[in-house]
N, C-alpha and C positions, 0 to 999 in steps of 0.2 A: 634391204636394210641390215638385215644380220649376217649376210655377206661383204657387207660394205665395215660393219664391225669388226667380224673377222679379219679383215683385209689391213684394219687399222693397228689389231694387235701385232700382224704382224712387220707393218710399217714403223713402229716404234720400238720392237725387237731388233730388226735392224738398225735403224738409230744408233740404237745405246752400241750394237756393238761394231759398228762403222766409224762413230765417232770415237770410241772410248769413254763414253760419258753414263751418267744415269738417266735414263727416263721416266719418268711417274706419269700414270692416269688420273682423273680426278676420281673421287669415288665411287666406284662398281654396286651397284645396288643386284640382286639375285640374280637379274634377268642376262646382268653384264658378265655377270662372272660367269655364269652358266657358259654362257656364249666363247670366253678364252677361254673355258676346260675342251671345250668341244673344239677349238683352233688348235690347242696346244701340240699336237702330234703333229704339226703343217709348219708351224711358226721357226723359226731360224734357232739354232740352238744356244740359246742367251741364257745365265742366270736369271732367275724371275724370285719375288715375292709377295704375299697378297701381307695387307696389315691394316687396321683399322683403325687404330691408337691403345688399342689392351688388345690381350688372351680372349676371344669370344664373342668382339663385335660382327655384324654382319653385312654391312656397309665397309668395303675397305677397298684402297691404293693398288693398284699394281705395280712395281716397279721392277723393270729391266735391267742389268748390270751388277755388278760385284767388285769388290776389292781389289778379285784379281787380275781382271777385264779392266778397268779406273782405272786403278794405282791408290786411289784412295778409297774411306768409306763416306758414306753420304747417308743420314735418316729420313725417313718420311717425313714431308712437310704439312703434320699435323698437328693441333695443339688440343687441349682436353680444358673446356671454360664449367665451370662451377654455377648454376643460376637458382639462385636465392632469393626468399620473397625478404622484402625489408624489414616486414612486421610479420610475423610469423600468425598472429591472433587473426588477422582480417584478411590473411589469403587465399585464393580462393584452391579448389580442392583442381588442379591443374595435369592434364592428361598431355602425353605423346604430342598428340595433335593439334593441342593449343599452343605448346611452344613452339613445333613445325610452322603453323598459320603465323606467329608473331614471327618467325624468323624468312620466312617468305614475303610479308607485308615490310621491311625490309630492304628485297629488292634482290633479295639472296639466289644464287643458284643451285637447285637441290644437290647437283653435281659436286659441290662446296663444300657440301656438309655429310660426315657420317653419321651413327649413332647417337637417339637421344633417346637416354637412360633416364628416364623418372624416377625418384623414390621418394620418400614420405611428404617434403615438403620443399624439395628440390631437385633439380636434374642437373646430368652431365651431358656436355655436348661434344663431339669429335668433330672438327673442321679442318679446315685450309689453314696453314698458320696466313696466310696471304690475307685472312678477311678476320681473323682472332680479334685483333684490336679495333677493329671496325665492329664488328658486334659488340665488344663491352662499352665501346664509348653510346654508341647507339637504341642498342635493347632495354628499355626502362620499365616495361611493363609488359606484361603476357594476360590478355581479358582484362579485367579490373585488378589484377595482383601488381603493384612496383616491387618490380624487382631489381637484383646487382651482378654482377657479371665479374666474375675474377679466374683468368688463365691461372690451371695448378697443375704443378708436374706431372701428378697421375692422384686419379683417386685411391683412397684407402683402401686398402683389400676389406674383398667383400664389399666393397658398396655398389659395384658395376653390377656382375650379372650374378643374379641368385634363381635358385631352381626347387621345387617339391616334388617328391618322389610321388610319384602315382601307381598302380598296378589298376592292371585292367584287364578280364576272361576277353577271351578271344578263340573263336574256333579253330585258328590259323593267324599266322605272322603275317599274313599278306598286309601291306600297307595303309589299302584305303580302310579298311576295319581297325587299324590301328588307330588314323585320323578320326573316322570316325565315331568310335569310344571317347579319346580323350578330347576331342574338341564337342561331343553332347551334338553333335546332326548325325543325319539319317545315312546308311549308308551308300543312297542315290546320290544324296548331296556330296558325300565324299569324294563318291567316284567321278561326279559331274567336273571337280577342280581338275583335274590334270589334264582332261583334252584344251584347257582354257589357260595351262601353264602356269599353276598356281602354287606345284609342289617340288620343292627340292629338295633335294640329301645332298647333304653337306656341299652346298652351294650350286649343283647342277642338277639341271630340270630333271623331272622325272615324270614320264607321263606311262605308266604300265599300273593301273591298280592292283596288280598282282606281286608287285615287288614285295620281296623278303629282306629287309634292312637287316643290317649287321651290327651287331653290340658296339656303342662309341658311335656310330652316325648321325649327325644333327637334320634334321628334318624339320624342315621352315616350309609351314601354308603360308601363304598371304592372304592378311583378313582374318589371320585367328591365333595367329603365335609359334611358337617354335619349341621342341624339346630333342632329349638327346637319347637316344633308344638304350636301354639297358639291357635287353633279351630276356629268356624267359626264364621266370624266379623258378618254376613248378608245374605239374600239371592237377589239375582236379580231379577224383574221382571219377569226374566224366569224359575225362582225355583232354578239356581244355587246356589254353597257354595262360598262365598268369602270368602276363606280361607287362614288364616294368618300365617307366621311362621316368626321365629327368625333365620337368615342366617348367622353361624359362618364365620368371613370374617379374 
């Protein structure tokens, strides 16, 4: 299967630059993208880009081709929809997961959609422009909340993705004790994720609990959230790392 992946990136590498045209994937979830970092040295020498609809999503497009490869420029065919309860007083307290299950119930393909961004009493969804107006006409309700659906150019800064600083002792910068700290398991449980393929820097697998991450690398579990390594503030009196990261919240 993940040769058959690979085999794909490089089939629509060619594509784009046999034809002259652009190609797009639909949205790359961790495992896919992992998967084209790891093809990239094989694959045909095309301009490429990854994008998800902002700076920071982690669900994003691939696309093949350039300006100067084209003749022309082409953007990602994605759109950013806004979903709002109607009545702010009677709605219900609505998670990740409940907008996922309503936009799935549906009939949606996960492939379709990128990022969904929750915040206080609304989320942002990144999609297919192809199925945009098919969700707003369609989506009326998520659990017991009615809600309303309206495509906006881009949300306001600062509303996407927001992060709190944490510092955490550490005997060493190895990774699984990093996870381990900041996500509150054991550090059996940490180490148990990466033989299972559960941990990436900055979107490719990682499976060495010993890795030493580098200041700026985003490091995304699955099943417990994602932040951005900051390196180490200090050490302790007793040689620890006081070690800092950025906590997507």
């Amino acid at each position: 299967m993940e040769n058959q992946e690979k085999k794909r990136y490089a089939e629509l590498a060619e594509r784009a630059w046999s034809n002259g045209t652009y190609v797009f994937t639909p949205f790359l979830d961790l495992h896919g993208l992992s998967l084209f970092k790891e093809a990239l040295p094989s694959l045909p020498k095309v301009p490429w880009q990854l994008f998800g609809g902002a700076e920071g999503c982690e669900r994003q497009m691939l696309r093949f081709g350039s300006e100067e490869i084209c003749g022309y420029e082409m953007p990602f065919p994605i759109c950013c929809i806004k979903l709002s309860p109607v009545s702010k007083k009677f709605a219900d307290q609505l998670s990740h997961r409940d907008f996922l299950g309503a936009l799935m119930a549906l009939g949606m393909e996960r492939e379709m959609l990128g990022d969904i961004i929750v915040r206080e009493d609304h989320a942002f969804l990144f999609c297919h422009e192809r199925i945009a107006e098919y969700i707003c006409r369609n989506l009326s309700q998520v659990k017991r909340t009615t809600i309303f659906c309206e495509i906006t150019q881009a949300p306001p800064d600062g509303e996407l993705f927001r992060t709190e600083r944490k510092v955490v002792q550490l005997s060493s910068e190895r990774i699984d004790a990093l996870v381990a700290h900041v996500f509150k398991i054991s550090r059996g449980d940490a180490q148990a994720l990466f033989p299972i393929g559960k941990i990436f820097v900055d979107g490719k697998l990682c499976q060495s609990p010993g890795y030493t991450p580098k200041a700026g690398q985003v490091i995304s579990v699955r099943g417990y959230g994602r932040m951005r390594y900051a390196g180490v503030d200090s050490l302790s009196k007793k040689g620890k790392c006081n070690t800092a990261v950025e906590l997507y919240i």
